[in-house]
One Martini backbone bead per residue (centre of mass of N, CA, C, O) as a GRO file, in nm:
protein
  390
    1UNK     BB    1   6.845  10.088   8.894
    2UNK     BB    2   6.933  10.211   9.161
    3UNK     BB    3   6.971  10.508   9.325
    4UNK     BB    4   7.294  10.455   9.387
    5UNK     BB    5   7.436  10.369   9.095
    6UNK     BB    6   7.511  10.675   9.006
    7UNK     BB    7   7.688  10.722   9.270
    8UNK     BB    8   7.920  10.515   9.195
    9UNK     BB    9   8.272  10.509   9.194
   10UNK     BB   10   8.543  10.553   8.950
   11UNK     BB   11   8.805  10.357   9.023
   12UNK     BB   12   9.091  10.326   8.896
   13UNK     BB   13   9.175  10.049   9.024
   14UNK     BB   14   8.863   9.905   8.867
   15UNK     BB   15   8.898   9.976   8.533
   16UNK     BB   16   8.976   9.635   8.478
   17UNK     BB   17   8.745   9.508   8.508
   18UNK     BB   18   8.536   9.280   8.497
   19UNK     BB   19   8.210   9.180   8.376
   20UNK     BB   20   8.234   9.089   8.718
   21UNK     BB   21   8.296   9.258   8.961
   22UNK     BB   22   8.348   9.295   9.244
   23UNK     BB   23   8.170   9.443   9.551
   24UNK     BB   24   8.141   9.771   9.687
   25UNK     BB   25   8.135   9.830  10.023
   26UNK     BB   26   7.866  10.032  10.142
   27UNK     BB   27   7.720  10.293  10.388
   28UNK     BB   28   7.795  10.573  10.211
   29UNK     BB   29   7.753  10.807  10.014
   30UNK     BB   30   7.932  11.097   9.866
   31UNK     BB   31   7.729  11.267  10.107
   32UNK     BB   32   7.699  11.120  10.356
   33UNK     BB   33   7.452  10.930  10.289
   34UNK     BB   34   7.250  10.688  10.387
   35UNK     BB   35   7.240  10.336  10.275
   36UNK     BB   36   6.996  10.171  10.379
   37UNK     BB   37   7.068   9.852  10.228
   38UNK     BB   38   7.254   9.838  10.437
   39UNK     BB   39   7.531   9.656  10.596
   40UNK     BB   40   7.556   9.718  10.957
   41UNK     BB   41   7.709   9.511  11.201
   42UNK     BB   42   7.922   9.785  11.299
   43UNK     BB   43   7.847  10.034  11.428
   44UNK     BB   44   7.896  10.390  11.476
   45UNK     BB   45   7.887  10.599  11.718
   46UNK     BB   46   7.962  10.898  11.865
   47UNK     BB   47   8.231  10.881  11.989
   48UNK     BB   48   8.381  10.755  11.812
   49UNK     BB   49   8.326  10.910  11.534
   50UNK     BB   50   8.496  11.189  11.660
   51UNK     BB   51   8.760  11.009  11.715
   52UNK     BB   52   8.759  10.986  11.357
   53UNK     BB   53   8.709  11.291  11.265
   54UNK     BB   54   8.948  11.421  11.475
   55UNK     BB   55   9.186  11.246  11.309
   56UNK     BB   56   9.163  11.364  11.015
   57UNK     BB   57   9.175  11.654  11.077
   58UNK     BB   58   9.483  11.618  11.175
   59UNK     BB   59   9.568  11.484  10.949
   60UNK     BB   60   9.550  11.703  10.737
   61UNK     BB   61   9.659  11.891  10.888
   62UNK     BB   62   9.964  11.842  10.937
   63UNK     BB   63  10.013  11.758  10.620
   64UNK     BB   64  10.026  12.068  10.512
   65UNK     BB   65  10.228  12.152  10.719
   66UNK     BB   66  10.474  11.910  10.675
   67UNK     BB   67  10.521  11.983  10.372
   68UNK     BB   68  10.573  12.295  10.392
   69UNK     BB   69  10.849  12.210  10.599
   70UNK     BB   70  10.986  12.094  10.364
   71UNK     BB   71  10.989  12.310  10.155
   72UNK     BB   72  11.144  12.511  10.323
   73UNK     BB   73  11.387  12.282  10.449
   74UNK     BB   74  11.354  12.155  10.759
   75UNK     BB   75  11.302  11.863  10.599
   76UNK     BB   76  11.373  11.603  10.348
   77UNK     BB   77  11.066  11.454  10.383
   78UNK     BB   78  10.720  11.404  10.280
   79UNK     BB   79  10.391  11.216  10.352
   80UNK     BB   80  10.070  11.191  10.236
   81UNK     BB   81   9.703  11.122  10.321
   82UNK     BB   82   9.556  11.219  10.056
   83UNK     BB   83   9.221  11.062  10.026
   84UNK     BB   84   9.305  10.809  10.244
   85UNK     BB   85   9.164  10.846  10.563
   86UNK     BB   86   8.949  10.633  10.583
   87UNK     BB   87   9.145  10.373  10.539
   88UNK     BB   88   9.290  10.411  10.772
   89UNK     BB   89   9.103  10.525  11.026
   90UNK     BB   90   8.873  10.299  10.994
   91UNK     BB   91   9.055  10.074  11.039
   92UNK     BB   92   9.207  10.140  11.309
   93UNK     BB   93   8.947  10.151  11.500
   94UNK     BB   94   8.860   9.817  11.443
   95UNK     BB   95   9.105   9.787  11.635
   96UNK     BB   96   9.333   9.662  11.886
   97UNK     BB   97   9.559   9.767  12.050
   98UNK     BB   98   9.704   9.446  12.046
   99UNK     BB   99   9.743   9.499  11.790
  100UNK     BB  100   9.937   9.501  11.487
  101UNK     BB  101  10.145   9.704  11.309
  102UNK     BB  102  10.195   9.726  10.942
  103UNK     BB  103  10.316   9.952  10.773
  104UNK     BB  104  10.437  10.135  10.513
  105UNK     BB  105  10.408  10.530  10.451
  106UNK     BB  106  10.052  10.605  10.498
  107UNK     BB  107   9.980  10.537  10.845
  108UNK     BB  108   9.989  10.780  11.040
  109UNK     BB  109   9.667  10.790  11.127
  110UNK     BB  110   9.690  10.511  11.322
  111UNK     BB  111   9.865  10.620  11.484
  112UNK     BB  112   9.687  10.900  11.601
  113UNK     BB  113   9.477  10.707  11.721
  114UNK     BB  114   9.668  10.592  11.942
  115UNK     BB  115   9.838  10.862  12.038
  116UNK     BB  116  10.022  10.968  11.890
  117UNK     BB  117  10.186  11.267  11.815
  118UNK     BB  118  10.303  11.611  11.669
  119UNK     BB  119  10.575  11.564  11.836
  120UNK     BB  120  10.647  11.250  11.746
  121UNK     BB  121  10.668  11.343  11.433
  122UNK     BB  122  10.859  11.568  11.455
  123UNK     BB  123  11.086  11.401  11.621
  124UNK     BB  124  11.114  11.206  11.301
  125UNK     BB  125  11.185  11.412  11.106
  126UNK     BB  126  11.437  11.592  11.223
  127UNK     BB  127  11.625  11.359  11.373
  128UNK     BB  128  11.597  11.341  11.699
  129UNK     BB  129  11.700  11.262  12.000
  130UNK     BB  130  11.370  11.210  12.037
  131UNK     BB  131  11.345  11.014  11.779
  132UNK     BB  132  11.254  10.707  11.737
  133UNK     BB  133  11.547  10.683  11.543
  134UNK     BB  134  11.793  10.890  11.579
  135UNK     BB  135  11.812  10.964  11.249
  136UNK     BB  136  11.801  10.635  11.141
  137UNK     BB  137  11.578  10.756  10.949
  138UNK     BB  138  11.377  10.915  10.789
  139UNK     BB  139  11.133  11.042  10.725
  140UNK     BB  140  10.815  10.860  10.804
  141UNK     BB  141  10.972  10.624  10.974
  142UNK     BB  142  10.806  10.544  11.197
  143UNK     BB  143  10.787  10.409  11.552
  144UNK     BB  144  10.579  10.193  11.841
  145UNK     BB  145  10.564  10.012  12.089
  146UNK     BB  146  10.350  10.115  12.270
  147UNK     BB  147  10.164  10.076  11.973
  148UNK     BB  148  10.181   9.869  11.805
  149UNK     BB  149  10.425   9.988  11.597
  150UNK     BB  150  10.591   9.952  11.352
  151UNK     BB  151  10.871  10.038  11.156
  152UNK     BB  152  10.916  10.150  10.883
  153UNK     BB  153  10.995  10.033  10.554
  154UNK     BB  154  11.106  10.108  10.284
  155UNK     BB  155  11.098   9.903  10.119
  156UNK     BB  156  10.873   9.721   9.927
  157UNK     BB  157  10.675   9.473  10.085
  158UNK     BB  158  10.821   9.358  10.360
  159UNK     BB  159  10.602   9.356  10.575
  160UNK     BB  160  10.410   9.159  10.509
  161UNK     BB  161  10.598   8.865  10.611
  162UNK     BB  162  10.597   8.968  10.878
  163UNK     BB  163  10.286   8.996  10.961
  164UNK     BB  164  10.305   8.643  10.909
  165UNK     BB  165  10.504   8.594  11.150
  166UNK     BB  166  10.327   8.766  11.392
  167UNK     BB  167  10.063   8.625  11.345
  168UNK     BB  168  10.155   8.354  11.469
  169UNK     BB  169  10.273   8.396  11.707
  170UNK     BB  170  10.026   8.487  11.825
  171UNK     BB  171   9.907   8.209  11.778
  172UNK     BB  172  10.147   8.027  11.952
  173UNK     BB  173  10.048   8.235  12.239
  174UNK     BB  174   9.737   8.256  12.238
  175UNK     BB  175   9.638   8.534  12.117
  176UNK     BB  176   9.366   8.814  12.093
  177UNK     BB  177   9.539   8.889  11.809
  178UNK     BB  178   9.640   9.093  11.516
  179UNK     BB  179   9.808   9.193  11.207
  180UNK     BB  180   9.819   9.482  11.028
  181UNK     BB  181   9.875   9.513  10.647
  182UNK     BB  182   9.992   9.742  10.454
  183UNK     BB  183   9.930   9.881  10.102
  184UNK     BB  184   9.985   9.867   9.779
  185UNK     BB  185   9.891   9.785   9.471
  186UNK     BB  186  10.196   9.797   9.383
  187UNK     BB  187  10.293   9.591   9.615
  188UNK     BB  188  10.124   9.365   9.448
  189UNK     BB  189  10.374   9.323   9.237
  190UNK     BB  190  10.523   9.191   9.453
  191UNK     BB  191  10.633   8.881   9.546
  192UNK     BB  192  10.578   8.919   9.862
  193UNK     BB  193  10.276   8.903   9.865
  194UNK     BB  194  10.282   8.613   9.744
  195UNK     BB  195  10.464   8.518  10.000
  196UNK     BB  196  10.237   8.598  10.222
  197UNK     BB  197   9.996   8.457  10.145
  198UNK     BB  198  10.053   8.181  10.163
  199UNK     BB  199  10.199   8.152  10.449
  200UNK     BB  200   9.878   8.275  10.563
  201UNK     BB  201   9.715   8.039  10.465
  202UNK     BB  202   9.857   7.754  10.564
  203UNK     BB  203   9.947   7.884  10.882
  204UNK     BB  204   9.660   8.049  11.009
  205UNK     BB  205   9.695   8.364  11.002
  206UNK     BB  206   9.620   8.643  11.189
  207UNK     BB  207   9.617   8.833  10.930
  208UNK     BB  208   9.517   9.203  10.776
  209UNK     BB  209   9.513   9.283  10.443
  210UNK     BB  210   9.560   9.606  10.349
  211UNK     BB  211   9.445   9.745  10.062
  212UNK     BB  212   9.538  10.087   9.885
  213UNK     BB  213   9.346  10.135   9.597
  214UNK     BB  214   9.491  10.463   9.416
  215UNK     BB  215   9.578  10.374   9.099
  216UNK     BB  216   9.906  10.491   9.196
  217UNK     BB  217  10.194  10.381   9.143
  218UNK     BB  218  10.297  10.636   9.123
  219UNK     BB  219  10.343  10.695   8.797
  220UNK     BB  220  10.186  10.437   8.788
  221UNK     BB  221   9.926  10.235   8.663
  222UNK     BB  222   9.664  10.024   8.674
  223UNK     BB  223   9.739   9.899   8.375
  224UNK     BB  224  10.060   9.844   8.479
  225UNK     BB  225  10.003   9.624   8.637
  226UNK     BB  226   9.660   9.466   8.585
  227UNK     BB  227   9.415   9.279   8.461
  228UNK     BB  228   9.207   9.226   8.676
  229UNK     BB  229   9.013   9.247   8.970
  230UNK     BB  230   9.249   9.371   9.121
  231UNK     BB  231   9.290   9.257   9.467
  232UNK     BB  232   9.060   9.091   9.569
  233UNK     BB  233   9.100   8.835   9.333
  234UNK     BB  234   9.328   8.679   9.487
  235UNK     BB  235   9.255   8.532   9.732
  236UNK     BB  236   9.095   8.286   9.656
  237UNK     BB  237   9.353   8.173   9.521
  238UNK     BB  238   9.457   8.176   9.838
  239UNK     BB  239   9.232   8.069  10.056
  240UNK     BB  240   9.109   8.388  10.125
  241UNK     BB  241   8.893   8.605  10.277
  242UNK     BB  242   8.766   8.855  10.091
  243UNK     BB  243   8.706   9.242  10.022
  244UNK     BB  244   8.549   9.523   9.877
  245UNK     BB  245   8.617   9.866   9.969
  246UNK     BB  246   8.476  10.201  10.021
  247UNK     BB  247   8.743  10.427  10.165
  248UNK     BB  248   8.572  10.673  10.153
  249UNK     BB  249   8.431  10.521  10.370
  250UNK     BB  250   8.474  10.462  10.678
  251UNK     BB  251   8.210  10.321  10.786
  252UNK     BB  252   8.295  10.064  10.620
  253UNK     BB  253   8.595  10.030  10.694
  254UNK     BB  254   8.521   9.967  10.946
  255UNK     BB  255   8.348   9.729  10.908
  256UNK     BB  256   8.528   9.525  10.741
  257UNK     BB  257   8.719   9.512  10.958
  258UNK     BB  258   8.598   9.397  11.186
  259UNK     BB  259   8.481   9.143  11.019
  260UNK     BB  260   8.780   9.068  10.972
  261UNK     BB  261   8.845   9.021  11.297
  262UNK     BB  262   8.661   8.822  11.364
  263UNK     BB  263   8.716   8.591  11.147
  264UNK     BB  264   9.018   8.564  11.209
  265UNK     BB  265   8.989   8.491  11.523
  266UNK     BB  266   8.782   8.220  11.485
  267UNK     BB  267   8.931   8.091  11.238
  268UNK     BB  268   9.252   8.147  11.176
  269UNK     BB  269   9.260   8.365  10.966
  270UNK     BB  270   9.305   8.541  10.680
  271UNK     BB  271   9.275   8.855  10.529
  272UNK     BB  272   9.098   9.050  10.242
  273UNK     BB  273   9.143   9.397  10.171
  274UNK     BB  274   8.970   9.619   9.957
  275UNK     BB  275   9.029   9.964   9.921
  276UNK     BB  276   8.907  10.233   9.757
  277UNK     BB  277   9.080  10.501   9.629
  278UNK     BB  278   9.279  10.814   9.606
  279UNK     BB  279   9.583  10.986   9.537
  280UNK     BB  280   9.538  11.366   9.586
  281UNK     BB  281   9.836  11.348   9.616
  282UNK     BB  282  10.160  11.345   9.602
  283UNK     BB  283  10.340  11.098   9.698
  284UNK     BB  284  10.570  11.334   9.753
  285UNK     BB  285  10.822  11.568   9.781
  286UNK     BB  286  10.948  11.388   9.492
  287UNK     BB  287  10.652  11.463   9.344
  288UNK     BB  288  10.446  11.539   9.039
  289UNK     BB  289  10.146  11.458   8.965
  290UNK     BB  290  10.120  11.646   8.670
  291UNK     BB  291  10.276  11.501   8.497
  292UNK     BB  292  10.049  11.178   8.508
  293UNK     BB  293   9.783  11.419   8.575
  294UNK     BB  294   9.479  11.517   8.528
  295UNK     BB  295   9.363  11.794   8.668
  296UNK     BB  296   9.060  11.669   8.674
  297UNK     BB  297   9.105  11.468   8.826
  298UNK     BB  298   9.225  11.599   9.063
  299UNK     BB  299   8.956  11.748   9.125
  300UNK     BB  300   8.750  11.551   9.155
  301UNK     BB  301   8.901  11.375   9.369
  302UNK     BB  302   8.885  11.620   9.592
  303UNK     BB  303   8.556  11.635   9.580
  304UNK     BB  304   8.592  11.349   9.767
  305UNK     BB  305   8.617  11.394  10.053
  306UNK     BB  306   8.639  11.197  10.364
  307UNK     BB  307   8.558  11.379  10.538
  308UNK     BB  308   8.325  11.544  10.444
  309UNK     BB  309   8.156  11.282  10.425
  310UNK     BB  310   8.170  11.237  10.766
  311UNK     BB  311   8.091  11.556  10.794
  312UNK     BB  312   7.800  11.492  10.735
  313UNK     BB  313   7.710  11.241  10.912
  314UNK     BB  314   7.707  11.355  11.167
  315UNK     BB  315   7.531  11.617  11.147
  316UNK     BB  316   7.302  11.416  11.035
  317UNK     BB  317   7.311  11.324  11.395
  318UNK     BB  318   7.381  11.584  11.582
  319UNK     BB  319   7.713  11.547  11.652
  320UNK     BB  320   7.803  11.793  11.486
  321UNK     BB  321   7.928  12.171  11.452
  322UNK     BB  322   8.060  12.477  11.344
  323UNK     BB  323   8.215  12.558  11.631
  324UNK     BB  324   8.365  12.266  11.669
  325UNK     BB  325   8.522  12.309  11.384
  326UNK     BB  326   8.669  12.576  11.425
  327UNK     BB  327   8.826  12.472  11.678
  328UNK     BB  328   8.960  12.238  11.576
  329UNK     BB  329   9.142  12.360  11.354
  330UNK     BB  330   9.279  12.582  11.541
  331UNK     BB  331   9.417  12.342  11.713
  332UNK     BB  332   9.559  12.202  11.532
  333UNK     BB  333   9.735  12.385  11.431
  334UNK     BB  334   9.877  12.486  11.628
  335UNK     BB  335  10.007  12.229  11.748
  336UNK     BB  336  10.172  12.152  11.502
  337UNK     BB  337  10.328  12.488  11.505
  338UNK     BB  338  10.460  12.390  11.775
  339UNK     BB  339  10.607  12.111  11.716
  340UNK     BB  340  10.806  12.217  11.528
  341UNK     BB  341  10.940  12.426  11.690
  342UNK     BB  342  11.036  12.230  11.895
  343UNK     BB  343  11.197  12.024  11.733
  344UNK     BB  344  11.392  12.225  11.559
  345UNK     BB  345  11.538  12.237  11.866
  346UNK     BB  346  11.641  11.960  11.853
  347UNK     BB  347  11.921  11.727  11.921
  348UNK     BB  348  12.133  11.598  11.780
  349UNK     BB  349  12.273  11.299  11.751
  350UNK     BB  350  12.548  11.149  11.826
  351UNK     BB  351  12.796  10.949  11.661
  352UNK     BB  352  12.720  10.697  11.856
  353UNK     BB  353  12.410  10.654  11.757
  354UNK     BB  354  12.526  10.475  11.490
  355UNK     BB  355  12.551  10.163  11.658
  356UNK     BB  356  12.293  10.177  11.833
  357UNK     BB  357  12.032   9.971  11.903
  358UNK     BB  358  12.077   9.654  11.777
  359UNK     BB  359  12.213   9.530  12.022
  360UNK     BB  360  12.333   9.478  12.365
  361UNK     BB  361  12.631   9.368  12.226
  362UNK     BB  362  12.839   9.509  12.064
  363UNK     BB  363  13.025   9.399  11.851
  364UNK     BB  364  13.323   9.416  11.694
  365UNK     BB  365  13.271   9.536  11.412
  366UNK     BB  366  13.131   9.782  11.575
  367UNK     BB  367  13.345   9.874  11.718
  368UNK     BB  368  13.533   9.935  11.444
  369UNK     BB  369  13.377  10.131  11.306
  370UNK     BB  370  13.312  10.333  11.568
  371UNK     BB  371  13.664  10.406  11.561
  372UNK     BB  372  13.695  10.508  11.279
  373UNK     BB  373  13.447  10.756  11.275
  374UNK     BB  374  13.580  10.860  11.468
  375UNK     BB  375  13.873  10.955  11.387
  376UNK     BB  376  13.782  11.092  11.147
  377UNK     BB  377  13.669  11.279  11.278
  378UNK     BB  378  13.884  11.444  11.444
  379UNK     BB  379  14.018  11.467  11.132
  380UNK     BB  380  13.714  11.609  11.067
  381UNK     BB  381  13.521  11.819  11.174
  382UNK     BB  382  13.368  11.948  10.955
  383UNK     BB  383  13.174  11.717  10.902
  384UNK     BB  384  12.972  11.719  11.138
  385UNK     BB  385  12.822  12.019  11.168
  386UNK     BB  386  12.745  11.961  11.511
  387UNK     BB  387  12.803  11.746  11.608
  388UNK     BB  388  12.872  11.505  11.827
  389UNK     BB  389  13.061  11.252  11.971
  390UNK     BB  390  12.908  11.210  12.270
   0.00000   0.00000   0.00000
């Protein structure tokens, strides 16, 4: 046993693998020191190291402040990335901006890495005029075309399919650039993955499918889910090339990513890469994952927190302190608790943007429903609530 095999953490959704399970590519133990004999391929500067460790910490701060602003009542909905922060964001910092992303509901941090604001996410879940949505979407059902980010789709796994349908187009247009497509270990046991995995690899579609297994389809554990190694071991069965990549670790997360990137773009194929992490908050504000999880469970894997172990990493490298980290803390939390009383007072969009932004020419039918609920509001103004009708 080498000295890291001790320290090798026990993945919920890698209990039922087989007793040759493929392998979990780490390049940072549990406390954030460097594994000596990791490949890293594609290592991270210093630059890159903080503009991916303070995407962490805001990602954080925001998650804990939009959830407590959904308790309060201020908007209806809100799903964080609590523990799976380094999936999100060390994958996206390995895409380029020309990369498409199709999120599933939980790659906000994707965003942020992009430059999404805590303003844009605020005015999108408040429902206001000025959201991405015009209120015509949940909340956290971001989407930015400025930013190749998909709008996020309810149904589970819809996403998919439509990955493998951009990434065509993007290589019959001759772009050097890839989709890549965000779901959890759940979401592959829809039909979907498996008609997206085959089309993607018939058709040498060059996109990237990052499956965060984190133990838990909402209240479902992954004993109910499959029986082999994971989701990593589906991929060579449809002859695309795959990898198991331990989520907490950024660090390798960023290198997994960028070399299905390189591979993808070279070979003009699919990759399946599985993030291992776990999700230590609750589904969503609709659920309490105490009633199917115990205490224990979710306090160990809490104290295995994806920022703290990457910033232990970059100190452990001299690349930042004390002073900048509660600077960081203070200004985050700021920004968010500005944001949402900013959004907060954003006007509700009127009953007529219920109908456009569909087609360029609203067709008759929309012009005949949307003749009749204006009629109705007239005939029952208190419907509205305070929205105007144009």
């Amino acid at each position: 046993m080498d000295e890291h095999e001790s320290d090798r953490l026990c993945f919920i959704g890698g209990a039922l693998s087989p007793s040759q399970p493929a392998s979990c590519y780490r390049t940072l133990d549990s406390t954030g020191a460097c594994i000596e004999d990791a490949e890293v391929p594609h290592d991270i500067d210093e630059n890159m190291a903080l503009r991916i460790y303070e995407t962490m910490v805001k990602l954080q701060t925001m998650d804990v402040i939009f959830y407590e602003a959904q308790r309060q009542g201020r908007f209806s909905f809100f799903m964080t990335s609590n523990g799976e922060e380094a999936t999100i964001i060390g994958s996206a910092a390995a895409l380029s901006d020309e990369d498409h992303i199709f999120s599933q509901y939980r790659e906000h941090g994707a965003l942020l890495y992009r430059g999404f604001s805590f303003l844009d996410m605020a005015h999108q879940c408040f429902g206001n005029m000025r959201g991405h949505g015009k209120g015509r979407q949940m909340p956290i059902h971001y989407g930015s075309k400025v930013h190749n980010f998909q709008t996020v789709s309810a149904p589970l796994a819809t996403q998919l399919p439509h990955a493998v349908g951009a990434a065509y187009a993007l290589k019959l247009q001759g772009q050097k650039a890839v989709t890549a497509v965000y779901f959890g270990e759940g979401a592959a046991s829809e039909g979907d993955f498996h008609a997206a995995l085959n089309f993607a690899a018939t058709l040498s579609a060059p996109v990237l499918f990052i499956c965060r297994n984190n133990g838990w389809a909402i209240s479902t554990p992954a004993t109910e889910q499959y029986k082999g190694d994971g989701i990593v071991g589906r991929g060579p069965s449809y002859g695309i090339p795959s990898v198991r990549v331990d989520g907490g670790d950024v660090r390798a997360v960023y290198n997994a990513t960028a070399e299905a990137r390189r591979t993808a773009l070279e070979h003009t194929c699919p990759v399946l890469i599985e993030a291992m992490s776990y999700r230590s908050g609750h589904h969503s504000t609709s659920d309490d994952s105490s009633r199917y999880r115990t205490a224990e469970e979710m306090g160990v894997w809490r104290a295995r927190d994806p920022a703290t172990r990457f910033h232990n990493f970059i100190v452990g490298r001299g690349w930042w302190d004390a002073d900048r980290e509660r600077q960081l803390r203070v200004d985050s939390r700021k920004q968010v608790v500005d944001a949402l009383t900013e959004a907060q007072k954003g006007a509700k969009p009127p009953l007529s943007e219920l109908f456009t932004d569909v087609y360029a020419d609203m067709p008759w039918h929309l012009r005949e429903q949307a003749a009749e609920a204006h009629a109705h509001a007239e005939r029952h103004p208190d419907s509205l609530h305070g929205i105007s009708l144009k």
